[in-house]
N, C-alpha and C positions, 0 to 999 in steps of 0.2 A: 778236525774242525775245532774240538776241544782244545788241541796246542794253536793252532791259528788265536782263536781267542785270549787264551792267554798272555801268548807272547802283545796281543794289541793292548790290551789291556795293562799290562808291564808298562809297556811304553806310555799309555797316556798318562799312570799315573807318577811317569817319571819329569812329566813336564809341569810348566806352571798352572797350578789347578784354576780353574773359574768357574763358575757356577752355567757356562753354555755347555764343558763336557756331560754333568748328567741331563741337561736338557737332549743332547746329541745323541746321547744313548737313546735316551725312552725316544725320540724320534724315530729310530733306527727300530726300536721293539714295532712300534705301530707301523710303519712303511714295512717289515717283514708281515703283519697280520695281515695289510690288505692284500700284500704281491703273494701272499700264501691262497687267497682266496681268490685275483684275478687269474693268477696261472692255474689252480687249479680248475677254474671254471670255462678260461677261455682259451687256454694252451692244452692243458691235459685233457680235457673235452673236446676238442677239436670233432668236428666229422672225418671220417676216416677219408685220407687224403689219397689221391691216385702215383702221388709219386712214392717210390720204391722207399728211397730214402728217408723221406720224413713218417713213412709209415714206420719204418724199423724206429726209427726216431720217438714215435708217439708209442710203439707196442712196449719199448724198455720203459719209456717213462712212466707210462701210466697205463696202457690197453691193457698187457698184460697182470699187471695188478690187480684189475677188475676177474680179468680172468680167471688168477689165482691167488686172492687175497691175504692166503695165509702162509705164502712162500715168500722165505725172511730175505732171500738174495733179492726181490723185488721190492721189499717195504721200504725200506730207503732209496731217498733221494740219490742217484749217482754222483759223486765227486767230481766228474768232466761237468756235470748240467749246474750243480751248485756256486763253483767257483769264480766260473766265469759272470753268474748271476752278482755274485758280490762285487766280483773286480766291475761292471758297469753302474753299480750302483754305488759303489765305494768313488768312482772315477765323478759320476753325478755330484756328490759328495764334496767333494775338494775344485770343484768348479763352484760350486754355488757360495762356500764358504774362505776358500784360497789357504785352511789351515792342514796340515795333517794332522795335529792330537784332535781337535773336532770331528774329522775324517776318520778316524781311527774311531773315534768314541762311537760315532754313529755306526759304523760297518760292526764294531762291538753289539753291539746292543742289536743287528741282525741275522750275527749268526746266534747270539743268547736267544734268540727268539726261536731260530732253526734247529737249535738242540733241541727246545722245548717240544716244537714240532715235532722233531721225531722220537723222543720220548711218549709224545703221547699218541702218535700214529703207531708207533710199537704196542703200546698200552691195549690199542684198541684192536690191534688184532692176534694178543696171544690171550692165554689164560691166567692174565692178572687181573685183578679188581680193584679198580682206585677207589681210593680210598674217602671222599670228598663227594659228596652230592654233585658239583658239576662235575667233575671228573669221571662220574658214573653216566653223568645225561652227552657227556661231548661223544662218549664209548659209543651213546646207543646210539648218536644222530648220524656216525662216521657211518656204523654197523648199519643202518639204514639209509645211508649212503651207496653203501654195494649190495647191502641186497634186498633194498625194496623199491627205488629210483634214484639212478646217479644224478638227475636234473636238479638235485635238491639237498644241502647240507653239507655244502662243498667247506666249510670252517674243520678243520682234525685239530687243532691247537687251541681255537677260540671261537665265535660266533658272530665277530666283527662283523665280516664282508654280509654272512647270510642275512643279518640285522638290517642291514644298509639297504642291498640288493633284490631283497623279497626273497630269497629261498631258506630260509627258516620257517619251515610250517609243522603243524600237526599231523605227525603221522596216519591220521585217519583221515585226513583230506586230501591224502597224494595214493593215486593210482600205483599199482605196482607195474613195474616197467618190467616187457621183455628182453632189454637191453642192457640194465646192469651190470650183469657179469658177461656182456663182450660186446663191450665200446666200439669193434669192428665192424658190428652190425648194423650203428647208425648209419646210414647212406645220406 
């Protein structure tokens, strides 16, 4: 994703610059915050579905992560589920605007958002300590996340959606769920 980025970035700033590429970025940064907070809230949360397939579907993506939060072959996103996430959103992109360096900029500034993401989704489940007062509060909301109610704190990267949405609350006003760590169990 790192050379994906790259290479888009090369390119935009190989064409004539105007002041809607960094607009198209930071678009690209915010439309990653909120789709980081609806998929995680309304695709990775799903109730556990009766078909075969989207259940294997939902256990790699996310069930299983609940499951075992600190196994690193799960903490990232997959490459089949990310990419195609861009190429629809990049595709969005260039319908609405009819440019590629704007298209590029924007799709830029989504995956800059997705590394972010999974640095600090990383961050939050080994034994590093960020360094930055919110970097330490995004650690604890994720960490209470899995294991005190997945219903709540679905933001790993920022606190945009739960801001918006209502699930940013105080830890002491959220029951502890017997279903955080196996999403399987919601019925």
């Amino acid at each position: 994703m790192s050379g994906l980025l790259l290479a888009m970035v090369i390119y935009v700033l190989t064409t004539p610059l105007s002041w809607w590429l960094p607009v198209s970025f930071v678009l690209g940064l915010f439309v990653f915050a909120f789709s980081e907070y609806l998929t995680h809230r309304f695709l990775f949360h799903l109730k556990t579905p009766k078909n075969k397939f989207m259940l294997k579907f939902l256990k790699r993506l996310h069930y299983d992560h609940h499951a075992k939060p600190n196994e690193l072959h799960l903490l990232f996103l997959p490459v089949w589920y990310s990419i195609p996430n861009l190429g629809v959103l990049a595709v969005i992109a260039y319908f609405a605007t009819g440019s590629l360096p704007l298209t590029l900029a924007f799709a830029s500034g989504l995956v800059a958002m997705l590394l972010v993401y999974e640095w600090k989704h990383y961050v939050a489940h080994v034994q590093l300590k960020p360094r930055t007062r919110f970097g330490k509060w995004m650690k604890k909301t994720h960490l209470l996340h899995h294991f005190k109610n997945e219903n709540f704190w679905y933001g790993v990267s920022n606190p945009l959606g739960d801001l918006v949405f209502g699930t940013l609350k105080d830890e002491k006003d959220v029951p502890m769920s017997k279903t955080a760590k196996d999403l399987e169990a919601r019925r």
